[in-house]
CHARMM-style PDB file with segment names, atoms N, HN, CA, C and O in Angstrom:
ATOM      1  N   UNK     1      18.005  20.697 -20.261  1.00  0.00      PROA
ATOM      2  CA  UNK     1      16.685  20.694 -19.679  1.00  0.00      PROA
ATOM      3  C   UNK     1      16.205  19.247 -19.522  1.00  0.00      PROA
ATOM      4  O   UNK     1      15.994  18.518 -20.491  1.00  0.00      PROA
ATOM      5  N   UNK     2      16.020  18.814 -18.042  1.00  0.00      PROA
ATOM      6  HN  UNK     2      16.192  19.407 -17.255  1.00  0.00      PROA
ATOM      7  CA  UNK     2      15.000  17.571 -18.108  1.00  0.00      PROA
ATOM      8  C   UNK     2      13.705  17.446 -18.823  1.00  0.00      PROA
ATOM      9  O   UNK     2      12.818  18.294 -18.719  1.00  0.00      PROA
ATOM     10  N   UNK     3      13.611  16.398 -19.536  1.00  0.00      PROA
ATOM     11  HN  UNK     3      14.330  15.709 -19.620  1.00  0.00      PROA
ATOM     12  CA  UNK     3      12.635  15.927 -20.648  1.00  0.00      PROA
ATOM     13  C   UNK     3      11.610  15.000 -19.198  1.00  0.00      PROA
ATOM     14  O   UNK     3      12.039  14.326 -18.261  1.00  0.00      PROA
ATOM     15  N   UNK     4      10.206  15.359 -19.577  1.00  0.00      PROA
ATOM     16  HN  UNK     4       9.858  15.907 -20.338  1.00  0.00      PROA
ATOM     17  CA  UNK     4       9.350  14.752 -18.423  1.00  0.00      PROA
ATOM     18  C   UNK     4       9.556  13.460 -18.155  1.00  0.00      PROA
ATOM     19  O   UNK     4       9.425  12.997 -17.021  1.00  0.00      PROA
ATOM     20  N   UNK     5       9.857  12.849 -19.065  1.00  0.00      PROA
ATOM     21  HN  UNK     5       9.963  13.224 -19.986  1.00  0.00      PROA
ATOM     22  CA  UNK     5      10.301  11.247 -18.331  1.00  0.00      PROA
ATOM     23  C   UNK     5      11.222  11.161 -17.626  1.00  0.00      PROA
ATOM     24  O   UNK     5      11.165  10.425 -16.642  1.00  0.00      PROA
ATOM     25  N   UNK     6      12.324  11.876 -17.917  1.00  0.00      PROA
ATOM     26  HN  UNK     6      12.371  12.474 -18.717  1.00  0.00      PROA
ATOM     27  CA  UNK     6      13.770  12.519 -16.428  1.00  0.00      PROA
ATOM     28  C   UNK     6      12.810  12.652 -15.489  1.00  0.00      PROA
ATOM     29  O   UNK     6      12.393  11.899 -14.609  1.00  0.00      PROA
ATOM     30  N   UNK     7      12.509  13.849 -15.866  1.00  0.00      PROA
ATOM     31  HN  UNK     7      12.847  14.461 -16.580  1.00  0.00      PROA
ATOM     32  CA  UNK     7      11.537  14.233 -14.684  1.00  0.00      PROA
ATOM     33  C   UNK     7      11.047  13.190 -13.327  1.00  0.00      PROA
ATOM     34  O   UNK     7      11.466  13.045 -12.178  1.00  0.00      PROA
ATOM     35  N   UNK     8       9.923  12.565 -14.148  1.00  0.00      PROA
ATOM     36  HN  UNK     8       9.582  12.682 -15.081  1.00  0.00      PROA
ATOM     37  CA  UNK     8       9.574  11.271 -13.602  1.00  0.00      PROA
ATOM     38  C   UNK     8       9.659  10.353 -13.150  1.00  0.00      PROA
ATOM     39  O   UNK     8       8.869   9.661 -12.507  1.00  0.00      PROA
ATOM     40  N   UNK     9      11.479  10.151 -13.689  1.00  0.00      PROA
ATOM     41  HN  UNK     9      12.120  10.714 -14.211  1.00  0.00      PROA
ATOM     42  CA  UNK     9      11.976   8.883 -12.872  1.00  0.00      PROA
ATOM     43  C   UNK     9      12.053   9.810 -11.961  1.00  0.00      PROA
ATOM     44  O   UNK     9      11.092   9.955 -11.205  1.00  0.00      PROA
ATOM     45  N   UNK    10      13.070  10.539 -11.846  1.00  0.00      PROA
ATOM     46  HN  UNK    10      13.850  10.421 -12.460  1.00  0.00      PROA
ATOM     47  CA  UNK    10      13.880  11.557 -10.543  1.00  0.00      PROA
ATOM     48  C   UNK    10      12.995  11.233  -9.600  1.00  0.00      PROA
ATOM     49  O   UNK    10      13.052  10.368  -8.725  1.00  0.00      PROA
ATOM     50  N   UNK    11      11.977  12.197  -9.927  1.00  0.00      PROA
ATOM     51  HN  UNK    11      11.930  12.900 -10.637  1.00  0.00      PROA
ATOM     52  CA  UNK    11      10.293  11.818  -8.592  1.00  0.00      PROA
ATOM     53  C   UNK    11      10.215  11.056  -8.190  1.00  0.00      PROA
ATOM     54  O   UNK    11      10.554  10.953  -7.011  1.00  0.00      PROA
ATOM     55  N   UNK    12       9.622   9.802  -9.029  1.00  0.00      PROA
ATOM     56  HN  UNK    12       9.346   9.886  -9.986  1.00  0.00      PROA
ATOM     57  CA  UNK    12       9.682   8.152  -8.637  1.00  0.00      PROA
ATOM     58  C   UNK    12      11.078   7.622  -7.383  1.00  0.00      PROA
ATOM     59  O   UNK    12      10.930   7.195  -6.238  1.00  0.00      PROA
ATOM     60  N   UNK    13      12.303   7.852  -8.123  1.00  0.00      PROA
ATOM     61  HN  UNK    13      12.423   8.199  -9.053  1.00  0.00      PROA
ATOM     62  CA  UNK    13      13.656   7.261  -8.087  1.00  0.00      PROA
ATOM     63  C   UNK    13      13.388   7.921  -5.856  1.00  0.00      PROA
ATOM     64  O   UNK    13      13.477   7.095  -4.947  1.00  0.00      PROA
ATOM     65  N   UNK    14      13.179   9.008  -5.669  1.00  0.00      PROA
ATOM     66  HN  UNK    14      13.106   9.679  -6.407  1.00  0.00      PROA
ATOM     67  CA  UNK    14      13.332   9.336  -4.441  1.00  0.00      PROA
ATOM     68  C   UNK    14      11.970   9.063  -3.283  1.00  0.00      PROA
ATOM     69  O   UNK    14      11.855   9.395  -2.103  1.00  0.00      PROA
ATOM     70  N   UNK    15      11.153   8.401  -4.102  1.00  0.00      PROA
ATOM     71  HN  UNK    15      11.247   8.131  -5.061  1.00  0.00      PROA
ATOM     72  CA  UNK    15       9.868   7.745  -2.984  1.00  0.00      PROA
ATOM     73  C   UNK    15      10.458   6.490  -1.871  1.00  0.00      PROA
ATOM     74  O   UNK    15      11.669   6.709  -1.909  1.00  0.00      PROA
ATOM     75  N   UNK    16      10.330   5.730  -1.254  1.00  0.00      PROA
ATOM     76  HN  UNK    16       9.346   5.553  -1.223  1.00  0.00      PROA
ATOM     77  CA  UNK    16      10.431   4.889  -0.413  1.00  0.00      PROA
ATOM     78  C   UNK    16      10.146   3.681  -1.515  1.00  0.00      PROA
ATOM     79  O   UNK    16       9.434   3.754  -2.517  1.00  0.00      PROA
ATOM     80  N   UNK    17      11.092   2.281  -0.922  1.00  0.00      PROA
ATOM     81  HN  UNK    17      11.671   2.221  -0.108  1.00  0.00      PROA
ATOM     82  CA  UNK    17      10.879   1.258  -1.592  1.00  0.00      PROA
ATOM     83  C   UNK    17       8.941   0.551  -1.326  1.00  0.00      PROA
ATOM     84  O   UNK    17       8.317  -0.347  -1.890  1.00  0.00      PROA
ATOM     85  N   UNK    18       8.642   1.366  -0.389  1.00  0.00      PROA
ATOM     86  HN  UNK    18       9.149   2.096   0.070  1.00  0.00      PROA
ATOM     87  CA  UNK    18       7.365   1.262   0.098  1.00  0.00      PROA
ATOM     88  C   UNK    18       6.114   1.975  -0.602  1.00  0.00      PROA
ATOM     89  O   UNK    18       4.937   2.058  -0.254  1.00  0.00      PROA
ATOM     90  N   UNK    19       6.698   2.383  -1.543  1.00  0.00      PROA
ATOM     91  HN  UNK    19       7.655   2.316  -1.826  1.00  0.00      PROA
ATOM     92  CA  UNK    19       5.482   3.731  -2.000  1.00  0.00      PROA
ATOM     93  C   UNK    19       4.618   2.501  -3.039  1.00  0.00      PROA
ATOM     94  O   UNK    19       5.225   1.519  -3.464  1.00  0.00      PROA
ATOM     95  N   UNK    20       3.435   2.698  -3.285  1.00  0.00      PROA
ATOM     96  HN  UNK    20       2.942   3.497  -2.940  1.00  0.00      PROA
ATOM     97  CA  UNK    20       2.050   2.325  -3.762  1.00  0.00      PROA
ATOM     98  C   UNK    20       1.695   2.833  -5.227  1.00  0.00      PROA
ATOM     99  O   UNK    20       2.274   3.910  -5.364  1.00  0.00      PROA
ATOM    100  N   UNK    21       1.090   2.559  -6.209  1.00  0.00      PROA
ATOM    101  HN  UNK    21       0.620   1.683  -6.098  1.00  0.00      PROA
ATOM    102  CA  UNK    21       0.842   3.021  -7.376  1.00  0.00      PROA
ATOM    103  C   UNK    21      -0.036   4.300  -6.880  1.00  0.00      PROA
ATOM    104  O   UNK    21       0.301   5.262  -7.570  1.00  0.00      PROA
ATOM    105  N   UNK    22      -0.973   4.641  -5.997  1.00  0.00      PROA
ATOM    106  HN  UNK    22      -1.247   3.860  -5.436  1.00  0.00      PROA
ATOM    107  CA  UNK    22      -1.323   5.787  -5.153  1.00  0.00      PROA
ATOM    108  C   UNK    22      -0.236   6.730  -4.970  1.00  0.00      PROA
ATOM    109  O   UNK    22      -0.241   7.840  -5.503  1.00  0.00      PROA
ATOM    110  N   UNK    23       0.757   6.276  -4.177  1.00  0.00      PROA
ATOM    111  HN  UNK    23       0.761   5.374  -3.744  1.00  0.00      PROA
ATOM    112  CA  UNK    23       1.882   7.526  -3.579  1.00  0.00      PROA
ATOM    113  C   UNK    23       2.428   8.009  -5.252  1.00  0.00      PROA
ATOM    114  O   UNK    23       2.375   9.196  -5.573  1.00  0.00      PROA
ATOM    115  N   UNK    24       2.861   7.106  -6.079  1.00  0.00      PROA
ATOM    116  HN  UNK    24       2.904   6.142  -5.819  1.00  0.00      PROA
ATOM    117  CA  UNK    24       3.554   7.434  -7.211  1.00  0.00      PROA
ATOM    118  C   UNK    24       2.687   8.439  -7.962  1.00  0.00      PROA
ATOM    119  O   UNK    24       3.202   9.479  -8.374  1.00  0.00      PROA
ATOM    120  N   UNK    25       1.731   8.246  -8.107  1.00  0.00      PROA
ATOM    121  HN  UNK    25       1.313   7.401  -7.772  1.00  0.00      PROA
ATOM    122  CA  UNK    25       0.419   9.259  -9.139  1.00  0.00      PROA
ATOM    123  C   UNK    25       0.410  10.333  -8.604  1.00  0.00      PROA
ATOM    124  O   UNK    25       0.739  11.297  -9.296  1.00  0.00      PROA
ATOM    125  N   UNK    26      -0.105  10.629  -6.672  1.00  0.00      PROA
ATOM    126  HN  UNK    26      -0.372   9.846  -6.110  1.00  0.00      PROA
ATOM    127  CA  UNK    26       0.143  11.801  -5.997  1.00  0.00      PROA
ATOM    128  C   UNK    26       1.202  12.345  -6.206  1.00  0.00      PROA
ATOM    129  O   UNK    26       1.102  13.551  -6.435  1.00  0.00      PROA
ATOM    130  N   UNK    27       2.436  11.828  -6.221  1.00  0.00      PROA
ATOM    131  HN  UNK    27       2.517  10.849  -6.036  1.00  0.00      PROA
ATOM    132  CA  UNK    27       3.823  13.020  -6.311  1.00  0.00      PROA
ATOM    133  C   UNK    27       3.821  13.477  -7.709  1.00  0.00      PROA
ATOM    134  O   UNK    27       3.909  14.679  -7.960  1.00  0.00      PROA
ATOM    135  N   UNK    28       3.676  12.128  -9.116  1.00  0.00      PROA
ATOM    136  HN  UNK    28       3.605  11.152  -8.913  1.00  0.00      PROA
ATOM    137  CA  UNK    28       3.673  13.027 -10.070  1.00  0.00      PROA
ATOM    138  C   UNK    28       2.387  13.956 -10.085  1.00  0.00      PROA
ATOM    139  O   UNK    28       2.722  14.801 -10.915  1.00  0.00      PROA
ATOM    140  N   UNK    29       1.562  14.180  -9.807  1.00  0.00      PROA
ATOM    141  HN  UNK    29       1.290  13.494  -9.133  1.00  0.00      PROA
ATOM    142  CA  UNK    29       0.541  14.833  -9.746  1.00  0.00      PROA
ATOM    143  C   UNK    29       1.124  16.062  -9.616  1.00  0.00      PROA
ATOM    144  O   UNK    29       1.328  16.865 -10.527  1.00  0.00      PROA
ATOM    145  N   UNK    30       1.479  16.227  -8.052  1.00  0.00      PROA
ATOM    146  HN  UNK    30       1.313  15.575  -7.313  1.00  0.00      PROA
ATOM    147  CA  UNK    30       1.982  17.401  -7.391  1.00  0.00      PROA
ATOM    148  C   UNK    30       2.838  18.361  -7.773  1.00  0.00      PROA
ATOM    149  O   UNK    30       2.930  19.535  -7.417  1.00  0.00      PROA
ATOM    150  N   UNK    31       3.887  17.273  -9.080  1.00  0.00      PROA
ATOM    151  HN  UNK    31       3.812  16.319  -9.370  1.00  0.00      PROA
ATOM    152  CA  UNK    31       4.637  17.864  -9.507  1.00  0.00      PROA
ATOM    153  C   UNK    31       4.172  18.506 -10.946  1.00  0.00      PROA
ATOM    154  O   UNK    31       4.609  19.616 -11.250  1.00  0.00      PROA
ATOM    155  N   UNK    32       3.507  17.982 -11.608  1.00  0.00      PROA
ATOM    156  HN  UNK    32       3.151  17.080 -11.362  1.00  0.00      PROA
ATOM    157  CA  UNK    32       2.549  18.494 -12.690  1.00  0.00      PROA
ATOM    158  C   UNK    32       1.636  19.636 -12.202  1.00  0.00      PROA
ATOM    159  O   UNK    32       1.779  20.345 -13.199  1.00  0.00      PROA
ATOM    160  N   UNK    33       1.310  19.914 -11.894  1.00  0.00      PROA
ATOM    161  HN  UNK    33       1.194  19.338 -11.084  1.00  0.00      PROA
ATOM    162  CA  UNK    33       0.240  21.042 -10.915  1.00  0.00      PROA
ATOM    163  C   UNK    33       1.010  22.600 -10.825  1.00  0.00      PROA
ATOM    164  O   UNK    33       0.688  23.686 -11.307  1.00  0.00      PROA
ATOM    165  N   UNK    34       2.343  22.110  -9.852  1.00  0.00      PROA
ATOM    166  HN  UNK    34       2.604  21.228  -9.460  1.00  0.00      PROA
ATOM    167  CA  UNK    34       3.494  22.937  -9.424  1.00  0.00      PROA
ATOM    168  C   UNK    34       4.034  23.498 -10.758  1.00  0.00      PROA
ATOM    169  O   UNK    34       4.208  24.706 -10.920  1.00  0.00      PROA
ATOM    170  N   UNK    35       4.296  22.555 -11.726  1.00  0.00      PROA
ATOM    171  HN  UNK    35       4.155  21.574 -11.595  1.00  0.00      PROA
ATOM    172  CA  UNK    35       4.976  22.942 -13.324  1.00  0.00      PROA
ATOM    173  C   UNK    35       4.061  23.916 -13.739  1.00  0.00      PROA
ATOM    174  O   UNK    35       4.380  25.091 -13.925  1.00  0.00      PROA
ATOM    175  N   UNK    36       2.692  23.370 -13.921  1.00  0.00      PROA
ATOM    176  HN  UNK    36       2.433  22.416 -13.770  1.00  0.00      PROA
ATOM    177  CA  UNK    36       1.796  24.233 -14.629  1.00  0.00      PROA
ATOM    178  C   UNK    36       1.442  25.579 -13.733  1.00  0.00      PROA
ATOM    179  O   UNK    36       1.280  26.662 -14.296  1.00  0.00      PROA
ATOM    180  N   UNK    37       1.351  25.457 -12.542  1.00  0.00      PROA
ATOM    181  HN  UNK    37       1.483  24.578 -12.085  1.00  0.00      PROA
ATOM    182  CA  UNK    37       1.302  27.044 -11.742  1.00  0.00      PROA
ATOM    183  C   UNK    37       2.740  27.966 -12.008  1.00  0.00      PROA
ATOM    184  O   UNK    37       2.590  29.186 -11.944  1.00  0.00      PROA
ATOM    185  N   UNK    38       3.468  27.691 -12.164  1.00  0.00      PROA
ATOM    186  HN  UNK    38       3.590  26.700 -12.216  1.00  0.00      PROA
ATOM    187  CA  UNK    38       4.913  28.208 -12.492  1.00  0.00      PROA
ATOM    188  C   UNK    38       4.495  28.696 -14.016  1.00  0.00      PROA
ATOM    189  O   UNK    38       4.309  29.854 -14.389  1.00  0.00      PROA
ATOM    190  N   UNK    39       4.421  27.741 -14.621  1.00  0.00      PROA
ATOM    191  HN  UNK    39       4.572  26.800 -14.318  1.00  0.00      PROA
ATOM    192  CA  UNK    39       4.510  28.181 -16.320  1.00  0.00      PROA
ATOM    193  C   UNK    39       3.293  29.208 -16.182  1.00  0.00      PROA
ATOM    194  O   UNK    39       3.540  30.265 -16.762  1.00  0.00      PROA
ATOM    195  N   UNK    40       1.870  29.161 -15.476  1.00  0.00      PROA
ATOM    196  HN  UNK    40       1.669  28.302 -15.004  1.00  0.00      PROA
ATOM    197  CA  UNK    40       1.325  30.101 -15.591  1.00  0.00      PROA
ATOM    198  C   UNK    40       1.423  32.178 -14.985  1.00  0.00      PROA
ATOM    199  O   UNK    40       0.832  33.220 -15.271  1.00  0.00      PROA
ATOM    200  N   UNK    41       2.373  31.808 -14.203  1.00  0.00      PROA
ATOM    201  HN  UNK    41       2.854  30.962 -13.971  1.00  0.00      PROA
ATOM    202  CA  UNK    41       3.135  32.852 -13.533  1.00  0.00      PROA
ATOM    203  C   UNK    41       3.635  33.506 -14.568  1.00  0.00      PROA
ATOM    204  O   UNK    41       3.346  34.624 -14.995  1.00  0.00      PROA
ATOM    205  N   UNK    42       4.633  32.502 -15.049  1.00  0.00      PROA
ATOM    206  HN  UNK    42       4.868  31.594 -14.702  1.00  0.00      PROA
ATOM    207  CA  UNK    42       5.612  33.607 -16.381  1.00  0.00      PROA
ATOM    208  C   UNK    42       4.779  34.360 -17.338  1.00  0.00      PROA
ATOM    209  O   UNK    42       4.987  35.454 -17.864  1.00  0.00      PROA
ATOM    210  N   UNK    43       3.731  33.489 -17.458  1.00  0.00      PROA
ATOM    211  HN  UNK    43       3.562  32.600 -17.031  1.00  0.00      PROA
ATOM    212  CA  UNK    43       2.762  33.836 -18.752  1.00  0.00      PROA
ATOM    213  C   UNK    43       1.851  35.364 -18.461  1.00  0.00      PROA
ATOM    214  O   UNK    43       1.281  36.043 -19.315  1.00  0.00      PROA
ATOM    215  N   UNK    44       1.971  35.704 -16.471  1.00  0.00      PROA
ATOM    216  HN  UNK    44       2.434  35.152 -15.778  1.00  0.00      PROA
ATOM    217  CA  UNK    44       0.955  36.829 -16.583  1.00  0.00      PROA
ATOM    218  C   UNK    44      -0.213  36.239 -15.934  1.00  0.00      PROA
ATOM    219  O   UNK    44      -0.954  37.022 -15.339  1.00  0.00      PROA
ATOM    220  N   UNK    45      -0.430  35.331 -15.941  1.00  0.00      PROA
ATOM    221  HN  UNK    45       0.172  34.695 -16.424  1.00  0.00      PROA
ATOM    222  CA  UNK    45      -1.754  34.543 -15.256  1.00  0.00      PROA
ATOM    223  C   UNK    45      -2.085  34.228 -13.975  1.00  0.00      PROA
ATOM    224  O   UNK    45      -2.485  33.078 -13.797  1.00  0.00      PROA
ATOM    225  N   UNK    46      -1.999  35.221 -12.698  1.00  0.00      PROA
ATOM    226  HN  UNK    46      -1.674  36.156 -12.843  1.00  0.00      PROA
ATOM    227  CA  UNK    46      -1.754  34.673 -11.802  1.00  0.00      PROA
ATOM    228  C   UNK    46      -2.823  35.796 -11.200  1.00  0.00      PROA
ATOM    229  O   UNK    46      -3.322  36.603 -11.985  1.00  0.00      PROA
ATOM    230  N   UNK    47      -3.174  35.829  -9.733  1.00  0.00      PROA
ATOM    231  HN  UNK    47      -2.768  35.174  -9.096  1.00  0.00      PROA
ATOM    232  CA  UNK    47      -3.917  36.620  -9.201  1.00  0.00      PROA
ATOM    233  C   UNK    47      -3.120  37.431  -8.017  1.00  0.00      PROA
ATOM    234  O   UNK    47      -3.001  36.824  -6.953  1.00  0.00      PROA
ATOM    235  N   UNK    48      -2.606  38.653  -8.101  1.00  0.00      PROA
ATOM    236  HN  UNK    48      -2.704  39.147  -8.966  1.00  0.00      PROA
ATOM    237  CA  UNK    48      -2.458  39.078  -7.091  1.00  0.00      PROA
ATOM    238  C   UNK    48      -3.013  38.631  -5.663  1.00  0.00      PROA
ATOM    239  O   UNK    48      -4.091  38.041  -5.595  1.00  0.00      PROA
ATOM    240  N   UNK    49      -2.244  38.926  -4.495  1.00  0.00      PROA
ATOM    241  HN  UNK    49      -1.368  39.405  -4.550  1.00  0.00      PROA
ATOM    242  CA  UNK    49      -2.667  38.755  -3.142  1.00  0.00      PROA
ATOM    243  C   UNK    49      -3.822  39.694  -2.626  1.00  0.00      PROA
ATOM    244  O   UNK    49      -4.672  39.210  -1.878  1.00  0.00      PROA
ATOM    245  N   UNK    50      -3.880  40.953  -2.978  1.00  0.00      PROA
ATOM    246  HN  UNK    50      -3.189  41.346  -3.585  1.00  0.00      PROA
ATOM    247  CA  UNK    50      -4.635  42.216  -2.933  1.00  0.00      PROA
ATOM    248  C   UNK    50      -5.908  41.720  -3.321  1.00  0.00      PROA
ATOM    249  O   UNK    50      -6.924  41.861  -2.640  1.00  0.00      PROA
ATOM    250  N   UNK    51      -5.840  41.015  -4.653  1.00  0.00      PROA
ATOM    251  HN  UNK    51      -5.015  40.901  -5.206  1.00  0.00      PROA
ATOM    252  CA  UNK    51      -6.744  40.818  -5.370  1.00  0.00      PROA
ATOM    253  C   UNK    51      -7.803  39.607  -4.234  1.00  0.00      PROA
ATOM    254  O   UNK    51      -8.915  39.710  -3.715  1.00  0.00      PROA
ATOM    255  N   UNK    52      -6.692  38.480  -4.250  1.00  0.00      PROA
ATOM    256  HN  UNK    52      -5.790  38.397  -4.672  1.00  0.00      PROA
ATOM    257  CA  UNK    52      -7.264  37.880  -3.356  1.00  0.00      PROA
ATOM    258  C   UNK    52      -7.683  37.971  -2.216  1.00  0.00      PROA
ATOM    259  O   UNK    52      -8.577  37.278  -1.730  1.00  0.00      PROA
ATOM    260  N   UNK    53      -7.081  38.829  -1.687  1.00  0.00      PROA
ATOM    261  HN  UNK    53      -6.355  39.392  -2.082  1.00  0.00      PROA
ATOM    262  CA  UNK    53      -7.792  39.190   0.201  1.00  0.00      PROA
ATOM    263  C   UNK    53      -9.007  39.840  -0.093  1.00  0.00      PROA
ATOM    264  O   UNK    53      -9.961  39.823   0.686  1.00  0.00      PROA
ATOM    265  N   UNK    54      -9.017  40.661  -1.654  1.00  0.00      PROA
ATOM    266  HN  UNK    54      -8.243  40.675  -2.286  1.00  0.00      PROA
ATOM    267  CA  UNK    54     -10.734  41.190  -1.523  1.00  0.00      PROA
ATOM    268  C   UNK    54     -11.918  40.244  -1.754  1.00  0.00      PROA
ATOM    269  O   UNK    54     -13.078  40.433  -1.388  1.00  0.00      PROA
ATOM    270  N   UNK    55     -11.349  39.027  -2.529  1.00  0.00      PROA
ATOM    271  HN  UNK    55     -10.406  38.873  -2.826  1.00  0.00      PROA
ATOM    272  CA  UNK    55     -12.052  37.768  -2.823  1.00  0.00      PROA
ATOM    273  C   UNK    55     -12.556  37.506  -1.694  1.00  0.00      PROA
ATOM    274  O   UNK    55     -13.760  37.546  -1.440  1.00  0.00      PROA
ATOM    275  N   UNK    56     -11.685  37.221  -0.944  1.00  0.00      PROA
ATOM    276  HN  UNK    56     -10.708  37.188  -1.151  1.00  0.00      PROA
ATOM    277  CA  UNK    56     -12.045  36.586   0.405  1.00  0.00      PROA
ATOM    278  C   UNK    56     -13.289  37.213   1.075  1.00  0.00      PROA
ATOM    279  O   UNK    56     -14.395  36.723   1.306  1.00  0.00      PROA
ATOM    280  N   UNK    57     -12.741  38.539   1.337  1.00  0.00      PROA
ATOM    281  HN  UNK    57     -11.843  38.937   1.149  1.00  0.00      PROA
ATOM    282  CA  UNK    57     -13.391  39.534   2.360  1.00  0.00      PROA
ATOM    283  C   UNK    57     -15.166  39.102   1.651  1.00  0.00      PROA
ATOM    284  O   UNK    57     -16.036  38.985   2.514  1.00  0.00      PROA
ATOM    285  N   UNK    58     -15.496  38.945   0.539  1.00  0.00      PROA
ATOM    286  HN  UNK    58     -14.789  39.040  -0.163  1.00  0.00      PROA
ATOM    287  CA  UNK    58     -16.593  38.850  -0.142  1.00  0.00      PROA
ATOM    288  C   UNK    58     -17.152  37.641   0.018  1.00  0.00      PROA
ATOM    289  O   UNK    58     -18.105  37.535  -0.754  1.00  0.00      PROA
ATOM    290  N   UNK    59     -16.989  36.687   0.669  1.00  0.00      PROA
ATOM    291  HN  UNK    59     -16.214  36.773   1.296  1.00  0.00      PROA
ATOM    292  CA  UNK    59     -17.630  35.289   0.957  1.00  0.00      PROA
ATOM    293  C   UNK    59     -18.150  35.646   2.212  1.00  0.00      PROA
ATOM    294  OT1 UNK    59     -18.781  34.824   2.876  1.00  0.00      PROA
TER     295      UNK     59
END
């Protein structure tokens, strides 16, 4: 299993020699976000689509 600093380079390691302390924060960001919506999936925590189209319909 990659340990988050793997992680991190990997991310980093495939940006452009051009990327910004901005671009670097956004991707790990993106990728922290993505981890934690995943881990919350397994856990049961998620909202059906059903659920959500009635959300919607209610705004």
């Amino acid at each position: 299993m990659e340990t988050l600093k793997q992680e991190a380079i990997r991310v980093i390691s495939k940006l452009p020699e051009t990327a910004n302390i901005d671009d670097i924060m956004y991707e790990l960001y993106v990728v922290d976000k993505v981890k934690k919506g995943r881990e919350a999936v397994e856990r049961g925590e998620s909202t059906s689509i059903e659920d959500l189209k009635r959300e919607i319909q209610s705004w």
